[in-house]
LUMSE-567136 format. One record per residue (C-alpha): residue number from 1; x, y, z. Coordinates in Angstrom, 1 decimal. Last residue first. Example, Ala and Ser with C-alpha at 12.3 -4.5 7.8 and 13.67 -1.06 7.14 Angstrom:
2
SITE    i       x       y       z
SITE    2    13.7    -1.1     7.1
SITE    1    12.3    -4.5     7.8
END
This chain:
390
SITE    i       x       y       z
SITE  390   -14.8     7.5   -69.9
SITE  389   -16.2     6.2   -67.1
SITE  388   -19.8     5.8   -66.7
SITE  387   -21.6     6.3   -63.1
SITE  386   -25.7     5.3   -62.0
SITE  385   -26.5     7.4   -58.5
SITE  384   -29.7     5.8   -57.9
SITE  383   -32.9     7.1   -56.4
SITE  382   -35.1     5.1   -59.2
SITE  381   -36.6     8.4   -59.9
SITE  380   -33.5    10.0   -61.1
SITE  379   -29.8    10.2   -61.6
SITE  378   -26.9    10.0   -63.6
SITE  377   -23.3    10.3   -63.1
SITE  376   -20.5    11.2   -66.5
SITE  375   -17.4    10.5   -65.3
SITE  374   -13.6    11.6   -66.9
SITE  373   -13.0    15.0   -65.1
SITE  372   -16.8    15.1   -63.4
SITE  371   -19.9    15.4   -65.0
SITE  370   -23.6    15.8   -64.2
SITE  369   -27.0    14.4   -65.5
SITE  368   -30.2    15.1   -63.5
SITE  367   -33.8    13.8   -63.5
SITE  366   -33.6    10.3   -65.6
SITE  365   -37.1     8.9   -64.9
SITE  364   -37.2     5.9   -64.5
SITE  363   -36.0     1.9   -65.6
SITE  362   -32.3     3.0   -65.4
SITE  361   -29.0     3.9   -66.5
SITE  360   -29.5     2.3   -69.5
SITE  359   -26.7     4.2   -72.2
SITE  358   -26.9     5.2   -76.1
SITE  357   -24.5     6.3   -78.7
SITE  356   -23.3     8.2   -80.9
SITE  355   -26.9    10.2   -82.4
SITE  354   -26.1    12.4   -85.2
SITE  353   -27.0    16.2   -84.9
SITE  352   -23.5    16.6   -87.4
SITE  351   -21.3    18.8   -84.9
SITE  350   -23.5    18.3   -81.5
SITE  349   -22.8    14.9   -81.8
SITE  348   -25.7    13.4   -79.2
SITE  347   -25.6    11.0   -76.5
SITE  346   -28.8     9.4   -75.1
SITE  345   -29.5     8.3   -71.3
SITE  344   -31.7     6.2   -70.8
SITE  343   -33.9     5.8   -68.0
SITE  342   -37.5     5.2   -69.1
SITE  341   -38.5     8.8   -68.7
SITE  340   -35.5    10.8   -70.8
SITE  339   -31.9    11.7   -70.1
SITE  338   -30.2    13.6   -72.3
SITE  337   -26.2    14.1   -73.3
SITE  336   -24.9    16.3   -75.4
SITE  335   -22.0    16.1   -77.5
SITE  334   -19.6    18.8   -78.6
SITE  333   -17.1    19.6   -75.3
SITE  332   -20.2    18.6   -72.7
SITE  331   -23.5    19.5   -72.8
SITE  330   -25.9    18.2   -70.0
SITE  329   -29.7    17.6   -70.4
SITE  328   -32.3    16.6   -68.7
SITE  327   -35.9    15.5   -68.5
SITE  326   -37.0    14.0   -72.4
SITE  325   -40.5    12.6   -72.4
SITE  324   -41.6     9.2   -73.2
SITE  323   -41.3     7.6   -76.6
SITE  322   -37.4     8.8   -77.0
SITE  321   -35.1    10.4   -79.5
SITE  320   -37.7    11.8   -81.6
SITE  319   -35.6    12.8   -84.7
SITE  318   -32.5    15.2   -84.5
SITE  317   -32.4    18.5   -85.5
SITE  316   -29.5    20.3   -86.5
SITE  315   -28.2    23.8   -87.8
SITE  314   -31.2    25.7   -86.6
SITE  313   -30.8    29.8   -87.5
SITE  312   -29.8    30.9   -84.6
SITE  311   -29.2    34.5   -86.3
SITE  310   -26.0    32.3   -88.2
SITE  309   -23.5    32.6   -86.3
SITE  308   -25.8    32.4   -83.4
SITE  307   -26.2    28.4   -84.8
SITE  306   -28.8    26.6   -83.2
SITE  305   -29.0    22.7   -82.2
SITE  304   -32.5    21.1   -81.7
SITE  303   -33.0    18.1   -79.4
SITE  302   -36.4    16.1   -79.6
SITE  301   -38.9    14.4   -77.4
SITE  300   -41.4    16.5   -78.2
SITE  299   -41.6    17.9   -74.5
SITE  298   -38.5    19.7   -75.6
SITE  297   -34.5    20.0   -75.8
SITE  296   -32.4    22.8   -76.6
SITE  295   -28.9    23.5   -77.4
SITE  294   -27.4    26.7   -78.6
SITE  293   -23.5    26.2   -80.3
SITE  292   -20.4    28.4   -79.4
SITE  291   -18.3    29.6   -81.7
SITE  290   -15.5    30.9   -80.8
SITE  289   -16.0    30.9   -76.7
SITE  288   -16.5    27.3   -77.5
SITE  287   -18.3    25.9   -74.1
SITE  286   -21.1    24.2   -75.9
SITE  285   -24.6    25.8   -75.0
SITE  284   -27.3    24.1   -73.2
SITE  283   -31.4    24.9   -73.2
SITE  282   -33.5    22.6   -71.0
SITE  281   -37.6    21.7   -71.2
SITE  280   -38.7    23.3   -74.2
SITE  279   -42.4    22.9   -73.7
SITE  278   -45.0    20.9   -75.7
SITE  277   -46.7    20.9   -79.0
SITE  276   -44.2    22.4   -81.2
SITE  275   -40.4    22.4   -80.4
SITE  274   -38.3    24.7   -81.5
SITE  273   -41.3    27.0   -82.3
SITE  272   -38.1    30.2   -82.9
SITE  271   -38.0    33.4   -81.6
SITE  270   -35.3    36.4   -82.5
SITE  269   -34.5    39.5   -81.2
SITE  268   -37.1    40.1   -78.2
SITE  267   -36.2    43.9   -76.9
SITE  266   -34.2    45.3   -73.7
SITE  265   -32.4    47.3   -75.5
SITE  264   -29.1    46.3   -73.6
SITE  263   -30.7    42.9   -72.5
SITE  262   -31.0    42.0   -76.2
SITE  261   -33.3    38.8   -75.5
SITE  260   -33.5    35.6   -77.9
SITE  259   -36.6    33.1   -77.8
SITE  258   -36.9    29.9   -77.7
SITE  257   -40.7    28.1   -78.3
SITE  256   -42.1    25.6   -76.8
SITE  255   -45.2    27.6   -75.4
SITE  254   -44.3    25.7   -72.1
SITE  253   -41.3    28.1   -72.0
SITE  252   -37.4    28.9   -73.6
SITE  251   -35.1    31.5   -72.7
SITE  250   -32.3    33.0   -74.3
SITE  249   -30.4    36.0   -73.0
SITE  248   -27.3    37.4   -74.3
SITE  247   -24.9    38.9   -72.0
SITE  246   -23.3    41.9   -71.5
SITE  245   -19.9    43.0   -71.9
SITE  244   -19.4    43.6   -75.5
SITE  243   -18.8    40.4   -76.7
SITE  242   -21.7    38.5   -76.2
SITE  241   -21.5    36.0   -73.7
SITE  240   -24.4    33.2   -73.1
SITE  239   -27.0    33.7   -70.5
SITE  238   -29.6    30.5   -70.1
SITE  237   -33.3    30.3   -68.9
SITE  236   -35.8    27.4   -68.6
SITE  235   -39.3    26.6   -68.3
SITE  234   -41.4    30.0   -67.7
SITE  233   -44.6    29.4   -67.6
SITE  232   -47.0    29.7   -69.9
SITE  231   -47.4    32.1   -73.6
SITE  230   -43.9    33.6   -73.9
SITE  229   -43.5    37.6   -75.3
SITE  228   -42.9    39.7   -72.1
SITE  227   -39.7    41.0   -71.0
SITE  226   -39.8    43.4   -68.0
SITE  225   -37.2    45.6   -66.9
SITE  224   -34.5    46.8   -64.2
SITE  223   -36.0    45.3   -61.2
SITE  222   -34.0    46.7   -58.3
SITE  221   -31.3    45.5   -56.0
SITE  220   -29.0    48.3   -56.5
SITE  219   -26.2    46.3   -57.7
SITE  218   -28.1    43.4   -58.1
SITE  217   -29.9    44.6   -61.5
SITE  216   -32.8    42.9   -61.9
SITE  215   -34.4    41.7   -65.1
SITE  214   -37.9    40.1   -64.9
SITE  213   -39.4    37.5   -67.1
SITE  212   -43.1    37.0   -67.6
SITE  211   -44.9    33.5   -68.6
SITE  210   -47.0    33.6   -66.2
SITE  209   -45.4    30.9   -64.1
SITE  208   -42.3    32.9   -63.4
SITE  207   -38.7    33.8   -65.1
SITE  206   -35.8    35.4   -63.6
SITE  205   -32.9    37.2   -65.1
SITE  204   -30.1    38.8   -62.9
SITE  203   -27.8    40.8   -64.3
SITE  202   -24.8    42.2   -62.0
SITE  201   -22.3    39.3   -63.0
SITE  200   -24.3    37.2   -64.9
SITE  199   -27.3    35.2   -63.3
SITE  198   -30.3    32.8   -64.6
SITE  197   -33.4    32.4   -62.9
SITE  196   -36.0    30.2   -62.7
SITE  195   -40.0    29.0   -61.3
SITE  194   -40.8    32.3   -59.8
SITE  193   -44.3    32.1   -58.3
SITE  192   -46.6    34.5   -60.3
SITE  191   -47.3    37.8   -59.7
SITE  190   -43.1    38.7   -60.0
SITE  189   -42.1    42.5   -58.0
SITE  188   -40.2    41.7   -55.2
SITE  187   -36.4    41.2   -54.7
SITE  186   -35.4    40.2   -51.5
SITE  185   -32.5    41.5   -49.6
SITE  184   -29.6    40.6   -48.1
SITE  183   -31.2    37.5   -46.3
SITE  182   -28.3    36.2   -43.2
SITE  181   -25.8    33.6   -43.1
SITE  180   -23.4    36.0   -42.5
SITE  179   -20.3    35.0   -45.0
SITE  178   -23.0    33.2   -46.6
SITE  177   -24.8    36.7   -47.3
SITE  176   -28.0    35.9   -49.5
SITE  175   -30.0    37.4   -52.2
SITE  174   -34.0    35.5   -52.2
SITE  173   -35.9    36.0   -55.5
SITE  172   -39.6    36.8   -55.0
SITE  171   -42.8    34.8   -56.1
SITE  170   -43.9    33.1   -53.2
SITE  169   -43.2    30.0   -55.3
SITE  168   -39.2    30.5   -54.2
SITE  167   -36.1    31.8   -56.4
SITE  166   -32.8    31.7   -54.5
SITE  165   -29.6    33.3   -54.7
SITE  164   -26.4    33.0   -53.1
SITE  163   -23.2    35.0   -52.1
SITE  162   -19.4    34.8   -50.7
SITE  161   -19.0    31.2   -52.6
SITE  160   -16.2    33.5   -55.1
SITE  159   -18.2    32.5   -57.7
SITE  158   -22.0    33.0   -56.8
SITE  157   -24.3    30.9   -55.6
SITE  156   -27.7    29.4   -57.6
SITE  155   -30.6    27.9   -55.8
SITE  154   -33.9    26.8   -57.8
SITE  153   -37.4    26.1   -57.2
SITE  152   -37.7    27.0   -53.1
SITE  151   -41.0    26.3   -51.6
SITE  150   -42.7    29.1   -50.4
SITE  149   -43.0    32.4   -48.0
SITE  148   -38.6    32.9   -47.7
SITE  147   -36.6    34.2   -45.1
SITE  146   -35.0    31.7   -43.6
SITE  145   -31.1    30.4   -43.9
SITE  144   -30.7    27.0   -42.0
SITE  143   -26.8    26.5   -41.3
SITE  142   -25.8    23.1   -41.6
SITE  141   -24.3    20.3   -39.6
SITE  140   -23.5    16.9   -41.4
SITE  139   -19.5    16.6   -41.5
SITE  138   -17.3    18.6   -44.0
SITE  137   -17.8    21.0   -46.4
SITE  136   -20.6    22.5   -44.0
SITE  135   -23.8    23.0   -45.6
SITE  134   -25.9    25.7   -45.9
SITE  133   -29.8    24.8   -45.5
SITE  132   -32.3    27.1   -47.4
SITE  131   -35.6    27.3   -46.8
SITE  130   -38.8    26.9   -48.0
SITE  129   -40.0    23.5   -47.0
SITE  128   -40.3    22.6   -50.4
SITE  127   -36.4    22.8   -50.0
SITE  126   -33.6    24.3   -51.1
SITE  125   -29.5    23.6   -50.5
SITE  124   -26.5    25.0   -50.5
SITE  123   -23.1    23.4   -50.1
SITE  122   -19.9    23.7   -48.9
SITE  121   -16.8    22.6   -50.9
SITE  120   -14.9    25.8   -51.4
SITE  119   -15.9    26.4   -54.5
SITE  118   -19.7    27.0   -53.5
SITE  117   -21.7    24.0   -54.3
SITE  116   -25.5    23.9   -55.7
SITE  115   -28.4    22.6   -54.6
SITE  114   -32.3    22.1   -55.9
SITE  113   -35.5    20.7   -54.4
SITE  112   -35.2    18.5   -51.5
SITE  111   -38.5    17.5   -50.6
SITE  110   -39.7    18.6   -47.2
SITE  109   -38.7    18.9   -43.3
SITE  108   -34.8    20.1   -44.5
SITE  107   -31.8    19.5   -42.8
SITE  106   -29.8    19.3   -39.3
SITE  105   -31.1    18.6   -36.0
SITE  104   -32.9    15.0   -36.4
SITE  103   -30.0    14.0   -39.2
SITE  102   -29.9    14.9   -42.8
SITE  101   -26.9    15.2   -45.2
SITE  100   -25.4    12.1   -45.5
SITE   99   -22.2    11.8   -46.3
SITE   98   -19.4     9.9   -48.1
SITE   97   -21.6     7.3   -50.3
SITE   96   -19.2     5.3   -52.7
SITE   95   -18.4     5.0   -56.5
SITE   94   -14.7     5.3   -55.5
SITE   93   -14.1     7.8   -58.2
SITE   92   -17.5     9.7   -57.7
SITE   91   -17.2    10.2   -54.1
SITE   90   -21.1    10.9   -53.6
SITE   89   -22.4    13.3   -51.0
SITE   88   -25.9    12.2   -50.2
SITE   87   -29.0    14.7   -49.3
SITE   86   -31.9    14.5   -47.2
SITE   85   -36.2    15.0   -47.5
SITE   84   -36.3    12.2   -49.0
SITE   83   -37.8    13.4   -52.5
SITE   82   -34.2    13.4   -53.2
SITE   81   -31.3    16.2   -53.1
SITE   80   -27.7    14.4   -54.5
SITE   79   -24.1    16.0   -53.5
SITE   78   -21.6    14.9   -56.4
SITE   77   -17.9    14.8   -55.4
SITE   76   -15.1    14.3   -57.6
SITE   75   -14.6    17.6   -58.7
SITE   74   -17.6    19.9   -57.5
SITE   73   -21.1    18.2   -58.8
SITE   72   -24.6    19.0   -58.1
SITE   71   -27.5    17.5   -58.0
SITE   70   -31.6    17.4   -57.7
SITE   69   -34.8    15.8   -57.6
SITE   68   -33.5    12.0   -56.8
SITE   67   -36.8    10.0   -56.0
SITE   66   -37.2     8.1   -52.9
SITE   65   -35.3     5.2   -51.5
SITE   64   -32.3     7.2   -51.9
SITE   63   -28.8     7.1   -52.7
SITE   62   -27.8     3.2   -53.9
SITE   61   -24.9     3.7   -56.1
SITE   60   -24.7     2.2   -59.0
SITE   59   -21.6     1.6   -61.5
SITE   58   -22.0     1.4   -64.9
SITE   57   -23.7    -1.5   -67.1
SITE   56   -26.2    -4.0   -66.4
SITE   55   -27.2    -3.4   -62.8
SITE   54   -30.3    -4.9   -61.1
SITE   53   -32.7    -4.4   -57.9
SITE   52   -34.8    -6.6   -56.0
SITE   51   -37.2    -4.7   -54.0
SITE   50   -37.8    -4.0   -50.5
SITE   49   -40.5    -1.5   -50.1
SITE   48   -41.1     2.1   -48.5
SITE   47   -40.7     4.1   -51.8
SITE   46   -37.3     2.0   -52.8
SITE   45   -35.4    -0.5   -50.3
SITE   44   -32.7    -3.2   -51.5
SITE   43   -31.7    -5.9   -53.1
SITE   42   -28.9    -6.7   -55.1
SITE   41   -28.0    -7.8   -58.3
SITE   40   -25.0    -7.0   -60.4
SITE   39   -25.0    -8.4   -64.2
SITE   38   -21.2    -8.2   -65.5
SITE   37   -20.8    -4.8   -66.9
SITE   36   -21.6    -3.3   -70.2
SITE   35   -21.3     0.9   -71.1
SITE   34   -18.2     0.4   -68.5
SITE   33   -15.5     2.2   -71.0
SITE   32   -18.0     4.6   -71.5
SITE   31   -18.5     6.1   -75.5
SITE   30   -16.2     7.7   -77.7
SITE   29   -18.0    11.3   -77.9
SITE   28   -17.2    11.5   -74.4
SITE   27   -13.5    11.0   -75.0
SITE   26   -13.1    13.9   -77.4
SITE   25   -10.4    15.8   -75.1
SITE   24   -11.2    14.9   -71.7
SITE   23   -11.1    18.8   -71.1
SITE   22   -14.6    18.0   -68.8
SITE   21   -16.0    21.4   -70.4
SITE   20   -19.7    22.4   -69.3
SITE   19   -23.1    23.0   -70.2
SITE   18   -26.1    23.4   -68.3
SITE   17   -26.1    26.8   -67.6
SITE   16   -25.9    29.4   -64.7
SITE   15   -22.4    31.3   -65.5
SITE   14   -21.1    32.4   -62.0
SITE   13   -19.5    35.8   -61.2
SITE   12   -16.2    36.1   -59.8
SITE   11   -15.8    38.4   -62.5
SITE   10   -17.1    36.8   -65.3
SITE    9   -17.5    33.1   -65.7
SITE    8   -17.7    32.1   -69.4
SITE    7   -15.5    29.1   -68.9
SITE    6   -17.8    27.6   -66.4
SITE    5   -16.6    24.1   -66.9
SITE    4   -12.8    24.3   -65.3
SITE    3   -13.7    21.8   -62.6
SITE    2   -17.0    20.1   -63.6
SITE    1   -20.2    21.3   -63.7
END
């Protein structure tokens, strides 16, 4: 997210979500200045060929000739994970390729799989190759951290950068020392490969294929409770403030339905078939600490806004919004942003579920959607880096 986004951090702690603040005051709603550019071609290697490649609007950047699985975004700089096995550090305002993380000593043997940054600038990344490479703020040397059986789905680090977490298909949750570079522990106790987790201060929520999600308390490093209640795995997971010091849960599976978790009784509050027919693939929430609004988008190819006002009762639904299948999604001040299978990008008015506008940054996959101050970056199976400025 960018600088200032996780307004519901705690602690030191870090929010997991997709949502974020850029504090450009209503701009995103307005549309990209460079929505329509002069036609740029080029040509240029993807998946082992030479192809000719072509740019109608933003600004491109040529990552990967393989897919883009994975980003994150600290200020200006955007560090991209692709089907590669490497990683690419973006400058975002220059539109320009700073690093490259992969060389014959440093790096991962497999597909790139998630990352995230700590606030000081480094890095940490997660492979199919099931470990975890720390990352240097500068140059291209890393620190392998090992410890985990199986490809790593997701990598989350804390606020202050002093600790990590990673869930792996050998179904534990990895807690890391980056001070030490060393495994803290590693919490057991999933059947089924853990495919998410969400964190908040000294809760830990993580979700498998099953359909089972486990609460740990990282104080004492045990598993404080199951949640059962979702039919298939585990798609995604967010924690949203509720006043009294812990979180609310809300989760969302290939059942398509969202359900709501008390984590103090431990007990499903509310569940909803937001989206019938296929999974609920991301779940967002606007960064209003008044009142904030749910997000969630599905296999349906639809985005459904939910009002915790109002017991989440649905306070917008928008139409199909795409033929093919809907892949990310990024909330930002009161529009969201998602990217579906044919590479555009759609943007949302979380206030009135209206559509504003719509972007091509593409003709794949959109995978991942992130934001600096003023820049919205894109990217997916073409292995491009597409920017907007706003």
């Amino acid at each position: 997210t960018p600088e200032g986004g996780s307004s519901f951090a705690k602690l030191g702690a870090v929010v997991v979500n997709h949502s974020a603040s850029g504090g450009s005051e209503g701009r995103w709603s307005e549309g990209p200045r460079n929505a329509i550019v002069p036609v740029k071609e080029w040509v240029g290697v993807k998946h082992g060929k030479e192809v000719q490649s072509r740019c109608t609007s933003g600004r491109v950047v040529d990552v990967s000739d393989r897919n883009v699985l994975c980003m994150s975004v600290l200020g200006e700089k955007a560090v991209l994970g692709s089907a590669d096995h490497g990683l690419k550090e973006v400058n975002i305002r220059a539109g320009q390729l700073t690093r490259n993380l992969f060389t014959k000593r440093f790096g991962h043997s497999e597909w790139v799989t998630s990352v995230a940054h700590c606030p000081d600038g480094r890095a940490v990344s997660g492979g199919a190759d099931s470990k975890l490479c720390l990352w240097n703020a500068s140059g291209v040397s890393c620190v392998d951290l090992t410890g985990q059986m199986g490809s790593i789905s997701r990598v989350r680090v804390d606020g202050q950068g002093k600790l990590a977490m990673s869930s792996s298909y050998d179904k534990t949750l990895g807690v890391w020392d980056l001070r030490s570079k060393r495994l803290l522990a590693s919490c057991t106790g999933h059947n089924a490969p853990v495919l998410e987790f969400v964190w908040w201060d000294n809760i830990v929520a993580s979700g498998d294929r099953s359909g089972l999600i486990k609460l740990w308390d990282t104080n004492h490093v045990q598993c404080s409770g199951t949640l059962k209640g979702h039919q298939g795995h585990i798609t995604s997971m967010l924690m949203v403030p509720d006043g009294d010091g812990v979180p609310t849960l809300i989760t969302g599976a290939q059942d398509g339905q969202l359900r709501v978790w008390d984590l103090r009784q431990k007990v499903n509050t509310f569940t909803a078939a937001c989206h019938p027919g296929g999974a609920v693939n991301d779940i967002g929430v606007t960064a209003r600490r008044d009142f904030p609004l749910i997000v969630s988008t599905g296999a349906d190819g639809r985005l459904v806004i939910l009002d915790p006002r109002a017991g989440y009762r649905p306070l917008h639904e928008t139409g199909k919004l795409t033929e093919d299948f809907l892949y990310c999604l990024l909330v930002l001040d009161d529009v969201a942003f998602v990217g579906d299978g044919r590479g555009q990008v759609t943007c949302i008015n979380l206030q009135d579920g209206q559509l504003r506008y719509a972007l091509s940054a593409g003709d794949n996959a959109i995978r991942c959607l992130g934001a600096s101050a003023s820049s919205l970056i894109c990217a997916g199976d073409d292995g491009n880096a597409v920017i907007f400025d706003f």
